[in-house]
MARBA-3410 file (N, C-alpha, C, O; in Angstrom, 1 decimal):
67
17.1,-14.0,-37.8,18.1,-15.0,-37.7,18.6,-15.3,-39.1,17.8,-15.6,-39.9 ~ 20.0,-15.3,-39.5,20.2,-15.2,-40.4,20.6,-16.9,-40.6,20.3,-17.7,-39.7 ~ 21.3,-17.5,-42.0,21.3,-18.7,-42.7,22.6,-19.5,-41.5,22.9,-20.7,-41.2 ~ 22.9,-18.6,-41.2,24.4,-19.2,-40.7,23.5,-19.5,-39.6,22.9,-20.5,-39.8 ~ 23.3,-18.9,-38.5,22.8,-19.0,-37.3,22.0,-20.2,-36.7,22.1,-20.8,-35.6
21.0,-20.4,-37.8,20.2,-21.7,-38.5,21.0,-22.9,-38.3,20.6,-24.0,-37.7 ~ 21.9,-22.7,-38.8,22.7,-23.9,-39.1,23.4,-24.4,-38.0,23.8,-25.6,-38.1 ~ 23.8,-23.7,-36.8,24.0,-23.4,-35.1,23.2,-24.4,-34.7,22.1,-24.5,-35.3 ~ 23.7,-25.5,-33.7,22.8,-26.0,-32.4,22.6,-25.1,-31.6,23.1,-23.9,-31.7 ~ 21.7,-25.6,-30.8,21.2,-24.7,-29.8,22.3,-24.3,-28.9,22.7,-23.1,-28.8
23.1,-25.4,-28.2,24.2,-24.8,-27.6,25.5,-24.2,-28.4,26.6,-24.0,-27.8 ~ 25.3,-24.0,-29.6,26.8,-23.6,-30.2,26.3,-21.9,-30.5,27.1,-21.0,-30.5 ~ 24.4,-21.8,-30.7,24.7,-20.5,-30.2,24.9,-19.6,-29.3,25.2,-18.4,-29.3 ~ 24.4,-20.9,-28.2,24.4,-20.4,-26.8,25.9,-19.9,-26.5,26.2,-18.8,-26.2 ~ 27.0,-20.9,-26.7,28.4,-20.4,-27.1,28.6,-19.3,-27.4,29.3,-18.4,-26.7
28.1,-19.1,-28.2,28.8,-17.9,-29.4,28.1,-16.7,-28.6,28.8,-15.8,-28.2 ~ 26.6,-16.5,-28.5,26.1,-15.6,-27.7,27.1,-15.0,-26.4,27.4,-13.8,-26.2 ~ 27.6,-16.4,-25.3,28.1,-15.9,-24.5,29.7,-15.7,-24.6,30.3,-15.3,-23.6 ~ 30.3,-15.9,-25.5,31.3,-15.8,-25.6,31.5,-14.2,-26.4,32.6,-13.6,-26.5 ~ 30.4,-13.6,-26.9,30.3,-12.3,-27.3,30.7,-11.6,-26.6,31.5,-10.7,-26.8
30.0,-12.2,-25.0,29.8,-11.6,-23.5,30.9,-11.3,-23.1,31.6,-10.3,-23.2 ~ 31.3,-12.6,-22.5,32.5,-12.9,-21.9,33.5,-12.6,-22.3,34.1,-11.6,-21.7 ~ 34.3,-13.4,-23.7,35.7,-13.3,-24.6,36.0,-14.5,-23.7,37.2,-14.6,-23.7 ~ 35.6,-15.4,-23.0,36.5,-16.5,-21.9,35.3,-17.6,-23.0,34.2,-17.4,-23.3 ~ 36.1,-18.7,-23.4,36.1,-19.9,-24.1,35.5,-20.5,-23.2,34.3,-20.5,-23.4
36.1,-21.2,-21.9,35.7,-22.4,-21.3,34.6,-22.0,-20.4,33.6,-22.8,-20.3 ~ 34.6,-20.8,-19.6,33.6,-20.2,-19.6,31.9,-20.6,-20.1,30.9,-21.2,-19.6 ~ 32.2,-19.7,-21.8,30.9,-19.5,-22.2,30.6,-21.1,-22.6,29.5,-21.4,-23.1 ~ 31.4,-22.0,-22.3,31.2,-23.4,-22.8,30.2,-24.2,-21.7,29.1,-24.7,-21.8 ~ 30.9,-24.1,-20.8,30.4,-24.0,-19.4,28.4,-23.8,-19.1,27.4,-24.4,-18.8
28.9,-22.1,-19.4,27.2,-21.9,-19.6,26.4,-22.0,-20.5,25.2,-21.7,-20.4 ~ 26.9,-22.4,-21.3,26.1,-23.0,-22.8,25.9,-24.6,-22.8,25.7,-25.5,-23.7 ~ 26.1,-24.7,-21.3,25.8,-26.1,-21.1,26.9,-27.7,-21.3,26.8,-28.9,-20.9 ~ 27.5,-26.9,-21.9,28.5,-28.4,-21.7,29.8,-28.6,-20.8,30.2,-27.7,-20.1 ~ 30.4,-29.7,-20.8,30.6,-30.4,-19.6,31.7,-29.8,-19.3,32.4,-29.4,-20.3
32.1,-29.3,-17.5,33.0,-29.0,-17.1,33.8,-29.5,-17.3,34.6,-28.6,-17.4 ~ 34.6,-30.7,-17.5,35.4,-31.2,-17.6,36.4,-31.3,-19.1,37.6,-31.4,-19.3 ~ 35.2,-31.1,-19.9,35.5,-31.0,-21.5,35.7,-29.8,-21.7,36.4,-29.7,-22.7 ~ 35.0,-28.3,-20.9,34.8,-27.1,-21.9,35.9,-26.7,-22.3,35.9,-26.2,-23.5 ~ 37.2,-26.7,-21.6,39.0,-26.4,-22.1,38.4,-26.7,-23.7,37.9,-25.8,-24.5
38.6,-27.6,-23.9,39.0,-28.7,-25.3,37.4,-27.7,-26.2,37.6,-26.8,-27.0 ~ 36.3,-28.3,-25.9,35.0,-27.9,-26.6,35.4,-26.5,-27.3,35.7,-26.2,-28.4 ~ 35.5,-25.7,-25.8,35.6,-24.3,-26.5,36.8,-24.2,-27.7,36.5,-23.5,-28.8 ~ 37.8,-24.7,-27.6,38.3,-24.4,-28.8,38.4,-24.7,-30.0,38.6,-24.0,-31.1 ~ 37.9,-26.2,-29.6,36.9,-27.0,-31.3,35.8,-26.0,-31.2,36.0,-25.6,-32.4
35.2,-25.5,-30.9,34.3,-24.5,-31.4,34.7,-23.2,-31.7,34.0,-22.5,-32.4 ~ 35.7,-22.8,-31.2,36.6,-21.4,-31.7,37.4,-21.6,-33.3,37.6,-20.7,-34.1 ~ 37.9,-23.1,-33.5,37.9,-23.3,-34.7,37.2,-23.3,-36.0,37.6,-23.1,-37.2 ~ 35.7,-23.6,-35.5,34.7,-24.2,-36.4,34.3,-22.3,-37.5,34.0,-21.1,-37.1 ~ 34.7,-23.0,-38.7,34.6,-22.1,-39.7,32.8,-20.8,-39.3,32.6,-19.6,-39.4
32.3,-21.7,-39.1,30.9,-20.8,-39.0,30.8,-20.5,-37.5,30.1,-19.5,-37.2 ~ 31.4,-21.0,-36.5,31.5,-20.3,-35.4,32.0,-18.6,-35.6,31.5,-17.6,-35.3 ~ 33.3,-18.9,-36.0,34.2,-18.0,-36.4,33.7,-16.8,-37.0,33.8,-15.6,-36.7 ~ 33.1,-17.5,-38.1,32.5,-16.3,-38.8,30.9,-15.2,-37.8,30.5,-14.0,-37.6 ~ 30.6,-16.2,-37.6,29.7,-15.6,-36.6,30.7,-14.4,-35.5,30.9,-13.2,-35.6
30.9,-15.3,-34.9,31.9,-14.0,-33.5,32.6,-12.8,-34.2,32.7,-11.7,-33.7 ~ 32.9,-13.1,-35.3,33.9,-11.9,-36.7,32.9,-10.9,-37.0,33.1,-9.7,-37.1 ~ 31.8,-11.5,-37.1,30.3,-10.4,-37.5,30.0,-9.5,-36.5,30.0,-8.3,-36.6 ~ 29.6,-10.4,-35.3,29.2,-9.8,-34.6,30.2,-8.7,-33.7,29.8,-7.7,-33.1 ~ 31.7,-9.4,-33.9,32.6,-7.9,-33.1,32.9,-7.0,-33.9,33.8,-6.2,-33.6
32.2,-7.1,-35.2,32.8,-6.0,-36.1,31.6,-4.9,-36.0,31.7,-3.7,-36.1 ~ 30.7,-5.6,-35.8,29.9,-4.4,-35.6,30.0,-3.8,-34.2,29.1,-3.0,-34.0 ~ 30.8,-3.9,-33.4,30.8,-3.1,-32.3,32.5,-2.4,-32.0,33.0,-2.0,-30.9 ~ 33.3,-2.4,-33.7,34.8,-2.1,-33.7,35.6,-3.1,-33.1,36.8,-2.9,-33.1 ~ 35.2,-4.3,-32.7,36.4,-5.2,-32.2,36.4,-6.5,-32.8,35.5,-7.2,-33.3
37.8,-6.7,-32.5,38.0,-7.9,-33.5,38.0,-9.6,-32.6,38.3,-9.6,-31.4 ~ 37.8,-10.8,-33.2,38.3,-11.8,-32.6,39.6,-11.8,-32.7,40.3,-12.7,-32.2
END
C-alpha cells in the first residue's frame, strides 16, 4: 500500500477500488457505503479530490486507460 493510499478512508478507497470496477460514480459511492441519496453529489466531490484523482490516473494507466 502505497503513501497515498494511507492517506484514503476506508470508504474513499472502497470508492476508488470500485469505481476502477465500475467507471459509474454514484454507483461505486453507493457500494462503498455511502448514502443513496447523497452518492450523485459524494461521488463527484470525490472524483475531484486531488488524491482520489491521482489514485484512479495510476491505476488506469497501468491497464492503457485513461480517467
Amino acid at each position: 500500500m502505497n503513501t497515498e493510499t494511507k492517506t484514503l478512508t476506508k470508504k474513499q478507497r472502497s470508492f476508488v477500488e470500485n469505481y476502477y470496477r465500475t467507471r459509474k460514480g454514484s454507483l461505486s459511492a453507493r457500494l462503498s457505503g455511502y448514502s443513496e441519496k447523497t452518492s450523485d453529489q459524494i461521488a463527484s466531490n470525490l472524483l475531484h479530490q486531488p488524491r482520489i484523482r491521482s489514485m484512479l490516473k495510476t491505476m488506469l494507466a497501468e491497464v492503457g486507460q485513461e480517467l
